[in-house]
N, C-alpha and C positions, 0 to 999 in steps of 0.2 A: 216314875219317869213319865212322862209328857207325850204323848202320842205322837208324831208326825202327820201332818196336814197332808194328804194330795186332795187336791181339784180335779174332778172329773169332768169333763168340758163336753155337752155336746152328746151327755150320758144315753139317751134314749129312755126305757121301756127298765128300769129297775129289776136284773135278775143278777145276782153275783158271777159270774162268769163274764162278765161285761168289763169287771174292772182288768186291768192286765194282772197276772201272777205275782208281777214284783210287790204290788202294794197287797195282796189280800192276804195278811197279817195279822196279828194283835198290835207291829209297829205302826201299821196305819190308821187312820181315820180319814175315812172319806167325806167329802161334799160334792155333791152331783148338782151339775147345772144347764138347764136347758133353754132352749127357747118355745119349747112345746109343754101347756101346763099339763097337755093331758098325761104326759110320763111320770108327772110330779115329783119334779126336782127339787130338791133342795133351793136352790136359788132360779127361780124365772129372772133369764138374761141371755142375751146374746153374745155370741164370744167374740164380736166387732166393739160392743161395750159392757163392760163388767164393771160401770162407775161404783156398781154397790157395793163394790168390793174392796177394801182398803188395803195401800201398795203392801208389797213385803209382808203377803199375809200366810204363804202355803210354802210347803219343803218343797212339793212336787206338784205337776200337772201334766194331765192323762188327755190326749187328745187320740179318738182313734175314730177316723174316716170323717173328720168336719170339714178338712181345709178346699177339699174340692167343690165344698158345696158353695161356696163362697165366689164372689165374681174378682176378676185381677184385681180391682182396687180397693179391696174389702181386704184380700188376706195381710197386708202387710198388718192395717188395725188390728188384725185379730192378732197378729202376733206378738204388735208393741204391746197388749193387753195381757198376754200369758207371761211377758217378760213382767211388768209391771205387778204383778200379783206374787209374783216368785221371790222368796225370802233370800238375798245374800247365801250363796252356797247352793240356792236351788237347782232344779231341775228339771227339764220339759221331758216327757219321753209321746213322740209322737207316730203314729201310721196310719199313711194313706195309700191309694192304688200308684203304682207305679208304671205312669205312660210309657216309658220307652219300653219294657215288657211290651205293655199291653200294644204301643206303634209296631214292634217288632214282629208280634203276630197276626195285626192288620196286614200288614205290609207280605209276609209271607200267603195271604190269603185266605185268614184263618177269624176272619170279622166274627161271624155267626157259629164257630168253633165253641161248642163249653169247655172254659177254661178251669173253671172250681164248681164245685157241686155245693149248692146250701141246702138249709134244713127249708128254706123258701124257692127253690127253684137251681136249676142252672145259670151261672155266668159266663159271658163271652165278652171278647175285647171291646166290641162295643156297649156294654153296660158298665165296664169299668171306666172309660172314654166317656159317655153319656148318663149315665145313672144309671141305676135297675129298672129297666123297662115295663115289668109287672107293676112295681112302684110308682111310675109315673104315670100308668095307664090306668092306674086304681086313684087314680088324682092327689096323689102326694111330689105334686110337683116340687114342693121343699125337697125331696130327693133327689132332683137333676143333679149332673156337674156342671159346673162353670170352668173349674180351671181346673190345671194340669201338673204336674210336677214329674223332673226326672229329679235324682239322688241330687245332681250337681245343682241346679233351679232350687232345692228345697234348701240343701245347705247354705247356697248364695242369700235367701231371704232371712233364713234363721240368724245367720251372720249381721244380715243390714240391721234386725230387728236389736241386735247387742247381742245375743248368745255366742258363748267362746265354748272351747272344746266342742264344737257341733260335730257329730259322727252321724256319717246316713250311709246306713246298709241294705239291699236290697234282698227279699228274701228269696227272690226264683217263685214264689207264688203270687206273683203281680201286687207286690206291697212291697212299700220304704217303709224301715222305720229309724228314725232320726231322735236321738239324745242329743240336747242342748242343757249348759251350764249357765245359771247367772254367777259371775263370780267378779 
């Protein structure tokens, strides 16, 4: 039997823990793609254009923390691109930080609050809002954000991009994450 394809968009720094649980399988086979060669993806590309990629080619596609890095008029491209790579019956499974969290804790006065604790530092609502500040201060400005998403915003774009059955759930630790269907 034939493997199932995801696409891993946006993969970084190659360690297994990276991919999400659902694909790391013997069902899966991954392809990692990046725009940074130093990660050494599989495929060097951006997820605004994936022309090397031919349509209806993956079961699934794994996006986890890209879409914010992207400016308002870049994400819908990226999206008609993960639709367009997606095989009839496919699947997006995507997560990013989740503004209205992260607004709701500005807002109660909690900007410079650590929210989550990494194996790189502390996060506060303003690095989920702005990027990780260590990161941008270390000149990976590729790390800012540009844009924002609450639940309804993400599923409203995944919707325009063609995806049906869109579900976006919020976890309570300042992330969506959103399954979309090509069908």
């Amino acid at each position: 039997m034939a493997r199932k394809k995801v696409l891993h968009v946006g993969c970084g720094v190659h360690t297994p823990d990276k991919l999400h649980e659902h694909f790391r399988s013997p069902d899966w086979q991954e392809t990692r793609l990046d725009i940074n060669p130093a990660v050494k993806p599989d495929i060097l590309a951006s997820i605004t254009d994936m022309s090397c990629i031919a349509d209806n080619s993956y079961d699934a596609l794994y996006s986890s923390h890209n879409l914010e890095h992207l400016h308002p008029h870049e994400a819908p491209l990226a999206l008609a691109e993960f639709f367009r790579v997606l095989r009839p019956s496919g699947f997006a499974l995507i997560t990013l930080p989740d503004l209205q969290q992260a607004a709701e804790r500005i807002a109660q006065g909690g900007a410079e609050e650590a929210v989550l604790m990494t194996n790189k530092g502390p996060i506060t609502p303003l690095d989920i809002l702005y990027g990780f500040r260590p990161f941008l201060a270390a000149g990976n400005l590729f790390m800012a954000h540009n844009f924002a998403y609450t639940a309804s915003t993400l599923e409203k774009a995944l919707q325009e991009a063609g995806f049906t059955n869109v579900s976006v759930e919020r976890d309570g630790e300042f992330n969506l994450w959103a399954t979309a269907a090509k069908i």
